[in-house]
C-alpha positions as CSV (number, residue, x, y, z in Angstrom):
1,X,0.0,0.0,0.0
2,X,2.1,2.5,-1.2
3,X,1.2,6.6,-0.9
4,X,3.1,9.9,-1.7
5,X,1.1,12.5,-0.3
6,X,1.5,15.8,-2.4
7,X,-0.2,18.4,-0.3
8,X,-1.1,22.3,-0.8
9,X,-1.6,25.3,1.4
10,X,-2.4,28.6,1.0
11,X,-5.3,27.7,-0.4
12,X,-7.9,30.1,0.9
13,X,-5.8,32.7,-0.6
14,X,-5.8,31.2,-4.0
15,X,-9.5,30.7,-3.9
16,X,-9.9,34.2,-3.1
17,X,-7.9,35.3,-5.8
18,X,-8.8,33.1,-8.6
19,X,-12.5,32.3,-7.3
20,X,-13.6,28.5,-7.4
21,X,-14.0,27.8,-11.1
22,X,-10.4,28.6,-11.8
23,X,-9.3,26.8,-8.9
24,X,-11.1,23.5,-9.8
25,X,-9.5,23.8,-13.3
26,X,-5.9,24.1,-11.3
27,X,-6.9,21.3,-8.9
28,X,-7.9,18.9,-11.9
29,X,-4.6,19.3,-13.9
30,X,-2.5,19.3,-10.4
31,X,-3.9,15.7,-10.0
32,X,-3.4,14.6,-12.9
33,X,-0.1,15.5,-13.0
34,X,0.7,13.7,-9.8
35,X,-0.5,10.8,-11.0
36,X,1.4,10.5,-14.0
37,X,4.6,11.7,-12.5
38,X,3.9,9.1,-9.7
39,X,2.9,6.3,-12.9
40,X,6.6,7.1,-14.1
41,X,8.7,7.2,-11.2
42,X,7.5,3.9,-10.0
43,X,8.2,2.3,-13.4
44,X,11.1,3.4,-13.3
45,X,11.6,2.2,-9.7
46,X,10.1,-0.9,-10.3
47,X,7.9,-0.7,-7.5
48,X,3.9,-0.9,-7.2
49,X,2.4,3.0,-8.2
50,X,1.0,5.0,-4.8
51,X,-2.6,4.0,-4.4
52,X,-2.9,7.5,-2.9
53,X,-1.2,10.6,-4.2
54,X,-2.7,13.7,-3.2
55,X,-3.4,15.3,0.4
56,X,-4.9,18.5,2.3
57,X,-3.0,18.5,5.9
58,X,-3.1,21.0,8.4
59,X,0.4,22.2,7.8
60,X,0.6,24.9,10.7
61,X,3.8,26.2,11.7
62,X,5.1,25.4,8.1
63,X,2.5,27.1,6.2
64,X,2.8,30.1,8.1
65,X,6.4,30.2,7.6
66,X,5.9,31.3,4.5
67,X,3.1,33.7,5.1
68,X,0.1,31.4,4.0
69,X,-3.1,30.1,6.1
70,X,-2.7,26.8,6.7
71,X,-4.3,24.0,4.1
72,X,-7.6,25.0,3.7
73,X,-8.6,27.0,6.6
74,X,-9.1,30.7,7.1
75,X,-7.1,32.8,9.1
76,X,-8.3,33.0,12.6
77,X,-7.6,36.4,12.9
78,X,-7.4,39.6,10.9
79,X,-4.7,40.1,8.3
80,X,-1.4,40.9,10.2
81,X,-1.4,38.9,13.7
82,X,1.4,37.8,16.3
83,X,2.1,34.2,16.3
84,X,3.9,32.8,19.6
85,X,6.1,30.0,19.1
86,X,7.2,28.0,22.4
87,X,11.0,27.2,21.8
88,X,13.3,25.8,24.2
89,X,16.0,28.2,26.1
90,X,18.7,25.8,25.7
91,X,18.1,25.9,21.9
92,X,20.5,27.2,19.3
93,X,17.6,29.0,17.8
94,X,17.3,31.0,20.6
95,X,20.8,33.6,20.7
96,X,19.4,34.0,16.8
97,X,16.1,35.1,17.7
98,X,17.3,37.9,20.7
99,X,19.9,39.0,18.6
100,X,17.3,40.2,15.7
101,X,14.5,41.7,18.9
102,X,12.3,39.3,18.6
103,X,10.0,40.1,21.3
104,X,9.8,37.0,23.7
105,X,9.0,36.4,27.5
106,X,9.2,33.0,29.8
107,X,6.4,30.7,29.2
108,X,3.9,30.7,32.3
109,X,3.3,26.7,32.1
110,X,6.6,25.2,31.0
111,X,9.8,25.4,32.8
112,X,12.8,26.2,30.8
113,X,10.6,27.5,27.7
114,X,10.7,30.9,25.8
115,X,7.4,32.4,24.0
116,X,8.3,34.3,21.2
117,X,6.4,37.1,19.5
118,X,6.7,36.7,15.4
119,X,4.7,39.4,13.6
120,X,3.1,37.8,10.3
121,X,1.0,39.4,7.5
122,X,-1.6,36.1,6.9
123,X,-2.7,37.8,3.2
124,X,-5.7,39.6,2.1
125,X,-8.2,37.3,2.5
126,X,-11.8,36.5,5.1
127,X,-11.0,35.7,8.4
128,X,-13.1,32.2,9.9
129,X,-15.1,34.9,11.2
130,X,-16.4,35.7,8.0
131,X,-17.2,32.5,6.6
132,X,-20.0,30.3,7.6
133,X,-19.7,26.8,8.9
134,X,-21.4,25.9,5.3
135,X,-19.0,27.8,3.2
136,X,-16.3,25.6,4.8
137,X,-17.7,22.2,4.6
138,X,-18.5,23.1,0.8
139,X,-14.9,24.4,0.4
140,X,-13.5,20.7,1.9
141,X,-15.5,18.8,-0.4
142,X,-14.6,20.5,-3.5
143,X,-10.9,19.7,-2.5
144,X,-11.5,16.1,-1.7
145,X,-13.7,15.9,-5.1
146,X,-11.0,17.5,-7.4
147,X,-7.7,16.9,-5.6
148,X,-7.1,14.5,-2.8
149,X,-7.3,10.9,-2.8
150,X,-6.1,10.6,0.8
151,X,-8.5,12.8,3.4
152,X,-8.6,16.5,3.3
153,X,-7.4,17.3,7.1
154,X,-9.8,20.4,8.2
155,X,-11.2,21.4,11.1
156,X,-14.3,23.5,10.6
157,X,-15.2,26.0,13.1
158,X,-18.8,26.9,13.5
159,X,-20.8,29.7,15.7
160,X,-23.2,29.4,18.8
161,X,-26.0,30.2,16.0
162,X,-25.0,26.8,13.8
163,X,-24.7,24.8,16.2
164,X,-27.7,23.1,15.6
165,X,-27.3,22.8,12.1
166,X,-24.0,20.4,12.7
167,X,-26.1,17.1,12.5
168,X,-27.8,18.1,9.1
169,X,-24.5,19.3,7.8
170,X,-22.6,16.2,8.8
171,X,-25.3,14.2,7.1
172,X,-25.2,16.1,4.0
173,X,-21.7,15.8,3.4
174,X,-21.3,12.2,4.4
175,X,-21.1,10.6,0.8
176,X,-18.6,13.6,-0.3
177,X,-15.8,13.5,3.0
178,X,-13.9,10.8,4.7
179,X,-14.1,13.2,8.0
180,X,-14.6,16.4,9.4
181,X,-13.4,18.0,12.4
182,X,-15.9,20.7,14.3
183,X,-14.2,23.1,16.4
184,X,-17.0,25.6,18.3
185,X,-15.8,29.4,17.8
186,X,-14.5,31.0,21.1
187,X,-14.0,34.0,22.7
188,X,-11.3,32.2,25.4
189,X,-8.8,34.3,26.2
190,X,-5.8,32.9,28.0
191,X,-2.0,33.8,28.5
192,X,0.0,33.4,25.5
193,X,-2.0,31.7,22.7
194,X,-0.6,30.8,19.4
195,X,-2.2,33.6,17.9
């Protein structure tokens, strides 16, 4: 059982950009060039071709690196934010990241543990705010329809309002997703969050 897993991020951006119609065009020809570039390597391998090729993963940290939203979800927050990244004080990182004024403080639950303060521009795009709980379900089934074979990894985040909407939306999109994640919107507040 054999899988390469050729993922994307960003996407919400894209969408925004290019609107849907382009994007499934993109998504179509992106798949099917997997597939044939995986059809080749693993003749030329000799080994069985991936059964699965394509994925939507959270990405996180990685995503964000770069200044994109994560796979397929929307910024949690408005378009420049501060994301807090827990690093060790014993690691080499650290000497780098004081030397260039990255603001940081101690962490308040771990011992030995920095917070630091990275500024990041997340794009002009909605924030999950903006976008109903049926906007994103719709938005993970077109990407598991036109682009992954493996499961699109999303975790939808719904208001007080749609709450009771969840079981007809879950049963509506049963034949079109492998799973869902449902995350309740929150106005928590708590010392140093990631965002």
């Amino acid at each position: 059982n054999r899988r390469i897993g050729v993922g994307l991020s960003g996407m919400v951006l894209l969408s925004e950009k290019i609107g849907y119609y382009r994007l499934i065009t993109i998504l179509k020809n992106a798949y099917k060039k997997i597939r044939e570039t995986n059809d080749k390597i693993s003749g030329l391998c000799g080994v069985p071709k991936s059964l699965r090729v394509s994925t939507l993963k959270p990405s996180g940290s990685i995503s964000q690196l770069v200044g994109v939203p994560s796979g397929i979800h929307f910024p949690i927050a408005g378009r420049y934010i501060i994301r807090r990244v827990r690093i060790s004080e014993h690691s080499d990182l650290v000497p780098y990241l004081i030397k260039n004024n990255i603001n940081y403080e101690k962490d308040v639950s771990s011992d030995n543990t920095l917070v630091f303060e990275i500024p990041v521009d997340q794009g002009e795009t909605r924030t999950i705010e903006e976008v109903s709980v049926y906007e994103q379900v719709r938005c993970a089934e077109l990407y598991q329809r036109y682009y992954a074979d493996n499961s699109v990894s999303v975790t939808i985040q719904y208001g007080k309002e749609e709450a009771k909407d969840l079981k007809g939306i879950i049963q509506s999109s049963f034949p079109n997703l492998k799973c869902l994640s449902f995350l309740p919107r929150s106005e928590h507040t708590y010392k140093q969050p990631p965002y």
